[in-house]
Residue, then its C-alpha position, 0 to 999 in steps of 0.5 A: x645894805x653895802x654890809x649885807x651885799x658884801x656879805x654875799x659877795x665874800x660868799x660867792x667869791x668864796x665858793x668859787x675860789x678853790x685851791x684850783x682856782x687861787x693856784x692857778x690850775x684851773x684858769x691855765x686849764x680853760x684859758x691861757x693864751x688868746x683868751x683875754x675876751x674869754x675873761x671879760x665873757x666870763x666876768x659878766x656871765x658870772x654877774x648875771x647868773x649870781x644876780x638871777x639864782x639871788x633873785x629867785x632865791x630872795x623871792x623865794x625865801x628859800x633856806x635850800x637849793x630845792x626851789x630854786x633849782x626847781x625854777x631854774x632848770x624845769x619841774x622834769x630835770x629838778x630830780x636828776x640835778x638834785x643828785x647831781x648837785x649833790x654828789x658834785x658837792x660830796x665829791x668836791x668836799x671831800x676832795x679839798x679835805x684830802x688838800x688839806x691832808x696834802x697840804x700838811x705833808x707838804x710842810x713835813x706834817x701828818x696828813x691825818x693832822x691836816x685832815x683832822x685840821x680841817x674837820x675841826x674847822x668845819x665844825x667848829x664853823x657851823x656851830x653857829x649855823x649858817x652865821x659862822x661862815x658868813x662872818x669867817x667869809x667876811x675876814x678871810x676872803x678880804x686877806x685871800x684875795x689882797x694876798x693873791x692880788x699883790x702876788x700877781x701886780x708885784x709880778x707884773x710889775x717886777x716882769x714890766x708885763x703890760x696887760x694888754x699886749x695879747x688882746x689883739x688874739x682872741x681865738x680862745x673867747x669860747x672857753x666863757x662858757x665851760x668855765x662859767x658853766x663849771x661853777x653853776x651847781x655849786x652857786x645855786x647850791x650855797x645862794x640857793x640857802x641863803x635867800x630867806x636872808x638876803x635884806x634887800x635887792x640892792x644886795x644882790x646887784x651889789x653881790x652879782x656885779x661886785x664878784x664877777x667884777x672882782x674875780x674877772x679882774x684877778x683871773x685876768x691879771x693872773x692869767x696874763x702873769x701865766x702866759x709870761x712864763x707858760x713854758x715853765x708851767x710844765x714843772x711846776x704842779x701848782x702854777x702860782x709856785x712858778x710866780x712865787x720861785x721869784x719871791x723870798x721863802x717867806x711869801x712862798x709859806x705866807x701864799x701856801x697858807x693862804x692856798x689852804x683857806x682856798x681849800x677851807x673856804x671852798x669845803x666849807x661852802x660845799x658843806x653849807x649847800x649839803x647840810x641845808x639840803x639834808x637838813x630839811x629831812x633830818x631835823x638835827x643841828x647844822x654842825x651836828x649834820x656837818x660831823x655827821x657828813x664828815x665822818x662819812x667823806x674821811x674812809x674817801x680821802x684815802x683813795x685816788x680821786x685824780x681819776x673820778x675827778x677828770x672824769x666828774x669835771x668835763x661831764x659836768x662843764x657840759x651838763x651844766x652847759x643848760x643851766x647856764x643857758x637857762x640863767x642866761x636867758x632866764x629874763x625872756x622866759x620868765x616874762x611867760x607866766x608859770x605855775x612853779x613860780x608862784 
């Protein structure tokens, strides 16, 4: 049961934790100063809504996003989240395969080495279907998550930061909801996979509280450290490089590989919600589907996606504003009885 919950937490945890979000970009987009409520907002929405698509999922046995997409969001808007969970998942896809490529430069390689690095790995990954990420998840996400949270609490210490000195301002406590929201599609997404093997509804709590609980603690401790040097945020790309300019050289490369299992964790989980979705019409192996899907996103990492991407994120923070509101308060409108549950 604690294996199994575990399990799907790493998977959560894993879906969400992106190169945006372990460097850093994404918690100064929504939070910052006076946000410190805004967090522990998120923390516990975070929870509720993995404890509700788990539910449902697990109810469902489902091994797709389909049916519990359908529960959650109403017969009518099933069709258009559909394919906007999809084209998110395509576009996120192949937007970390292109960090990867990035990232290779960044270490004066090829970028087609790191594009064919991830590739590989992606492949490799679901040759034992749905197996392998669970396993990777299980080992790396542990050594993600106890590198950036050493980063953070030796830089808080170092920097005599107290955690608390800013929780007196609060202006900042609606930025809860677009972020929460941001992170919805991809959720349902990969939990809406894997409810065919979730164990027991122990794992679930065990899943929903345990990654809310351990990604609200990190983006607290990692936003409070940004606030500390917010003024030199503006030169630096990548916010974790700023903390990092303060360590040896050796854990500036040690954190940048770690950057890139963000990026891998975040593609592979991405993959996961595609082929599963696909898989239903086209009856081939999962990692046969992934090669397949992969060969179609590599003409894609050679264009300028920055602009797709300012444009995708905000339209989905806000779109994705009713599933949230449905998962939230899905406890009171499911006691009515409805057909599409059964």
């Amino acid at each position: 049961m604690m294996r199994g919950g575990l399990s799907w937490m790493f998977l959560i945890i894993g879906t969400t934790i992106g190169a945006g979000y372990a460097s850093g970009q994404e918690l100064w987009q929504f939070f910052g100063h006076e946000s410190g409520l805004a967090i522990l907002m998120f923390a516990v929405f975070f929870s509720m809504c993995c404890v509700v698509i788990m539910k449902i999922s697990y109810r469902l046995k489902s091994t797709q996003y389909l049916p519990v997409l359908r529960i959650v969001v109403g017969e009518r808007m099933t069709r258009i989240y559909d394919v906007m969970i999809f084209i998110y998942l395509f576009t996120t896809t192949v937007v970390m395969i292109a960090g990867s490529g990035a990232t290779a430069q960044a270490f004066n390689y090829s970028y087609w080495w790191g594009i064919g690095l991830i590739i590989t790995a992606l492949v490799v990954l679901f040759l034992n279907d749905i197996n392998g990420l669970i396993a990777m998840n299980r080992y790396i996400l542990p050594l993600l998550l106890g590198g950036l949270l050493y980063v953070l609490l030796r830089f808080t210490y170092d920097q005599e930061l107290f955690l608390l000195s800013h929780w007196h301002e609060q202006s900042n406590w609606m930025a809860a909801f677009p972020f929460t929201a941001l992170n919805i599609l991809p959720l349902i997404a990969v939990l809406g996979a894997i409810g065919s093997k979730i164990g027991s509804p122990k794992e679930i709590w065990i899943a929903g509280v345990g990654s809310g609980l351990t990604l609200g603690t990190i983006s607290f401790i990692y936003n409070n450290s940004l606030i500390q040097i917010s003024e030199e945020l503006l030169l630096y790309e990548i916010p974790l490089f700023a903390i990092l300019k303060h360590y040896p050289f050796q854990m500036l490369i040690f954190m940048s590989v770690l950057l890139w299992f963000a990026i891998f964790t975040t593609a592979a989980s991405g993959m996961l919600g595609l082929v599963t979705r696909i898989g239903h019409r086209i009856q081939l192996p999962l990692w046969l589907l992934v090669a397949c899907l992969v060969l179609a996103m590599i003409p894609l990492t050679t264009l300028g996606f920055s602009t797709l991407i300012s444009f995708i994120y905000p339209v989905y923070g806000i779109l994705n504003l009713y599933v949230l509101t449905r998962l939230l308060l899905y406890p009171i409108w499911n006691k009515k009885p409805n057909p599409s549950n059964k």
